[in-house]
N, C-alpha and C positions, 0 to 999 in steps of 0.2 A: 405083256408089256404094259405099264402104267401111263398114260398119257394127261397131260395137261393143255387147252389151245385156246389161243386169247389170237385175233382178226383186227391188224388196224389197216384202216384207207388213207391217202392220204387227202380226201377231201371231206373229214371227218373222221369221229372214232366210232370204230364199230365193232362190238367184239363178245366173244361170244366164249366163256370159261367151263370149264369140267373138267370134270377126270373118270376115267376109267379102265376096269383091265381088259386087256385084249385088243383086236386089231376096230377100227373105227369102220363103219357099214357105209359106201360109196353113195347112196342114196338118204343118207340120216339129216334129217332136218334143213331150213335154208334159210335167209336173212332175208324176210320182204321188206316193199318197203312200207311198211306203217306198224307199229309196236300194235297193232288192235286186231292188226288180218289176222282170221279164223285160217284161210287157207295158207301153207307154204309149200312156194312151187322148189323142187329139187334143183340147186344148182353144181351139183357136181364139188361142193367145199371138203366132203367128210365130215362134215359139220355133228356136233356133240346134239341128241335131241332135249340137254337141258332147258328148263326156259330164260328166255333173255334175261340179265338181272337188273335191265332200264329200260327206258322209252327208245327204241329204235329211230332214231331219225334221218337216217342220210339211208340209201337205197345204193346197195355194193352190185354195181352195173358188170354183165357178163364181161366186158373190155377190161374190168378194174379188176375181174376174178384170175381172169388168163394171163397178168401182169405179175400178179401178187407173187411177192420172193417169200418162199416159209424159212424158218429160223429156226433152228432145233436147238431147246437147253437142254446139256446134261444135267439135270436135277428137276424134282418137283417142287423144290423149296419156293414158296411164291415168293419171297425176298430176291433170288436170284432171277427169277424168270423177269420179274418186275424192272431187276436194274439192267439186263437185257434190252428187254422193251424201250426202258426210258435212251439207253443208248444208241439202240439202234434208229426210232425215232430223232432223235435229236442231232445225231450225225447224217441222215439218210432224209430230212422229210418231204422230199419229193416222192418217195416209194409207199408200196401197198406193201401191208407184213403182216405175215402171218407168223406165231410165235406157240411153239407144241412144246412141252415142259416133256424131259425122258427120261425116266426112272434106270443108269446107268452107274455101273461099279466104276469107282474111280482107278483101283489096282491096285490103290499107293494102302497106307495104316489108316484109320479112323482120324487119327490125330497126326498127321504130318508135323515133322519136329527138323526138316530143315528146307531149304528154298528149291533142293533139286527134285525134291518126292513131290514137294505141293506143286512144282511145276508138270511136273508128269502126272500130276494128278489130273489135272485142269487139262493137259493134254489128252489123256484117256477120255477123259467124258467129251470131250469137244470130238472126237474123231466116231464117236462111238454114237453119239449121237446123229452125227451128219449121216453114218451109215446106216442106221434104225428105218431113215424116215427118208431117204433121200435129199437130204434137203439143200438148201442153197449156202446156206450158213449151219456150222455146226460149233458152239460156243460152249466152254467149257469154263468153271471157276470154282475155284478150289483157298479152302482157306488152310491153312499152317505157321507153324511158327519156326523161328529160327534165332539160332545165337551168334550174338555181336557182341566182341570183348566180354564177354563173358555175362551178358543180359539178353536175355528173352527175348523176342519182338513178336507179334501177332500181323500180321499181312495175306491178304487175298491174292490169289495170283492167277491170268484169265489167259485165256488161248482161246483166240478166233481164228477156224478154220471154214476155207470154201472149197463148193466142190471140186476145184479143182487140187488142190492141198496146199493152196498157199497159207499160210500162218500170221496172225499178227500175235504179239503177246504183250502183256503188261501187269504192272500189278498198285495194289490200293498202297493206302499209305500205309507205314510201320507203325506201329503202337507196343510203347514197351507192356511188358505183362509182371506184376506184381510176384515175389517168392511165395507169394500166400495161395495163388491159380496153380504153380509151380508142382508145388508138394501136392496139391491133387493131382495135379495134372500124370506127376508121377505115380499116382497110384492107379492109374492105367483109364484114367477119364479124358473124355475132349475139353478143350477149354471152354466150349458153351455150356458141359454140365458144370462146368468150376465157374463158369459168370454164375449161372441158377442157382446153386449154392450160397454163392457169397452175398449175393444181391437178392436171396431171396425171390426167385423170379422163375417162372416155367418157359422153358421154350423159345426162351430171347433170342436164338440164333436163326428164328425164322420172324424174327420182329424188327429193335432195334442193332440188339445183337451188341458184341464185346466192346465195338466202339462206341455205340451209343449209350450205354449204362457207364463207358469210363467217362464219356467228356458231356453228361448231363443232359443228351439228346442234338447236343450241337452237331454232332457228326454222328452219323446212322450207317448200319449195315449195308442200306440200299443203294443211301448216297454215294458211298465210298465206292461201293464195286461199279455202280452207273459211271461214274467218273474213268474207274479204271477201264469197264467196258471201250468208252469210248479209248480212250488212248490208244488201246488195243487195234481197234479199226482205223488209226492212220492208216497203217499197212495198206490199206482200200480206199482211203478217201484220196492220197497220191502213191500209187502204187509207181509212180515214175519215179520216183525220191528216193526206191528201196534197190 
């Protein structure tokens, strides 16, 4: 299993990235507090033995470890795990999070082409990841497109599930998709190879991605799903209201 794991507190950011295959060693690496100490004492994180990639400053106190809610994304795409993070942080900033990126089949086609597949999609990896890792949260997003009156649309669509299986869901904004993404699209490509194409570009769906190469950087991959993220998590922010 491929993992990603990024650590925030909430009395600081403090976080600790990687990836690797297979299960994570209970005693690997720990967060002291000074970015200089030679010695790290084991605190029980599973922590990645990559090195820090900044100056360590805040010191994640044993009380702030045994609090900390972990987050499972279904995907490794740092674009997704990121607009996670910013959601969950921004909805939540009272909490300690911890956030593991999990390399999980959505179920659904490479290229969802309507709103009930990319929602089952984003269902799959959010369930599948909660289950991976046990986690508190398991956050699923999925992008697809879908047709209106007879036009395209490009939309992400998220599913927040906890472990108890309550659900929240929502989704980014629509954005029409040009006949020119269309015909490749149809010739059995995703629409991020038909962005790279057309725009000239590698990779874009783990950068700005389809929204940000249409509307010049104003609107980004990350922004848009962080937004949706949050939406999603009413569901938890009043769970009285549902």
């Amino acid at each position: 299993m491929s993992t990603s794991k990024e650590i925030f507190c909430n009395d600081g950011m403090a976080r600790r990235k990687g990836s690797r295959q297979g299960g994570l060693s209970a005693n690997e690496g720990a967060l002291a507090g000074g970015a200089t100490s030679a010695k790290k004492e084991p605190l029980g994180l599973n922590s990645l033995t990559d090195p820090l990639p900044f100056h360590l400053t805040t010191l994640i106190k044993p009380q702030i470890i045994s609090s900390m809610k972990k987050v499972a994304v279904g995907s490794l795409n740092p674009v997704k795990i990121a607009s996670v993070k910013n959601a969950f942080t921004t909805a939540f900033p009272q909490e300690s999070w911890e956030f593991v990126g999990i390399d999980v089949s959505s179920g659904v086609s490479h290229q969802p082409l309507s709103e009930i597949e990319t929602i089952t999609g984003a269902r799959n990896r959010a369930h599948k990841a909660l289950q991976d890792i046990q986690a508190d949260f398991g956050v699923g997003l999925e992008g697809g497109m879908n047709q209106i009156d007879g036009k395209w649309f490009d939309c992400g669509w998220i599913v927040v599930v906890d472990a108890s299986g309550i659900e929240g869901m929502a989704s980014s904004v629509r954005m029409s998709v040009p006949e020119k993404f269309i015909k490749i699209i149809r010739n059995g490509k995703e629409l991020g190879h038909a962005t790279d194409e057309l725009f000239d570009t590698e990779n874009s769906k783990q950068d700005i991605g389809y929204f940000g190469l249409m509307t010049n950087g104003h609107l980004t991959r990350e922004k848009e799903y962080t937004d949706a993220v949050i939406a999603a998590l009413t569901k938890f922010l009043h769970p009285h209201l549902f």
